[in-house]
C-alpha positions in Angstrom: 2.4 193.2 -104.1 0.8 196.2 -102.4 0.5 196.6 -98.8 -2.1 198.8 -97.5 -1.4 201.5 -95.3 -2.2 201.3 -91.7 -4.5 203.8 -91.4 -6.9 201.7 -94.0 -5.5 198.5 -91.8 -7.2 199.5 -88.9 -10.6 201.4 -90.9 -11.0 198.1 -92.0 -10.3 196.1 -88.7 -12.9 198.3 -87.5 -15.3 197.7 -89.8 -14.8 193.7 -89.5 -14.4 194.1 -85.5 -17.5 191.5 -85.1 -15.0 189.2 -86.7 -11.7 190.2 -85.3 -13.3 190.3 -81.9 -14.7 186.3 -82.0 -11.1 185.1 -83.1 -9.5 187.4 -80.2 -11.7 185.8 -77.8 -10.9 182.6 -75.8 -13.5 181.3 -78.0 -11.8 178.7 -80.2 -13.1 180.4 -83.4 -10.5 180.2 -86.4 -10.5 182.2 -89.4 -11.7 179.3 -91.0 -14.3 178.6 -88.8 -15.7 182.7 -89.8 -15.3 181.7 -93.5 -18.1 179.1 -93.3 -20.1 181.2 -90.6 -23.2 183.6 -92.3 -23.7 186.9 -90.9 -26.3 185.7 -88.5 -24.3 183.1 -87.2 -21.3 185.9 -86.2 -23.9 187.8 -84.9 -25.0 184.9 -82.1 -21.2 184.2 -81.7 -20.9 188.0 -80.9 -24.3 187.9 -78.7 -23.4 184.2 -76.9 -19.6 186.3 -76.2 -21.5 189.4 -74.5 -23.4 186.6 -72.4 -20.6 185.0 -71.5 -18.5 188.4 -70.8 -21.6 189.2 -68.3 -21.8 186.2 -66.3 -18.1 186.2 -65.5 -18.4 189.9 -64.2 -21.8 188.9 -62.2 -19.1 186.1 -60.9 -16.5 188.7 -59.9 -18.6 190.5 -58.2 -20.4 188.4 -56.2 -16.4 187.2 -54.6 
């Protein structure tokens, strides 16, 4: 069994970061959860998570 290097580890963790970021968010999501999401779906995840990333600032702020 081949192991890919790590500079194609993390050209590829790049390239799935809209992924990688939802299930390294305090989301909840699972890998298995992103298997049976569509593209658009990952894309509201991503966009819900930047709305949620904004109101906690506006709420830091305003302390």
């Amino acid at each position: 069994m081949s192991r890919i290097s790590k500079k194609k580890a993390k050209e590829r963790a790049r390239e799935n970061w809209d992924h990688w970021r939802l299930l390294l968010s305090d989301m909840g999501i699972t890998y298995s959860d992103l298997d049976n999401m569509d593209q658009d779906d990952i894309a509201e995840a991503n966009a819900a998570l930047d709305i949620h990333i904004e109101q906690m600032n506006k709420n830091k702020s305003k302390k």
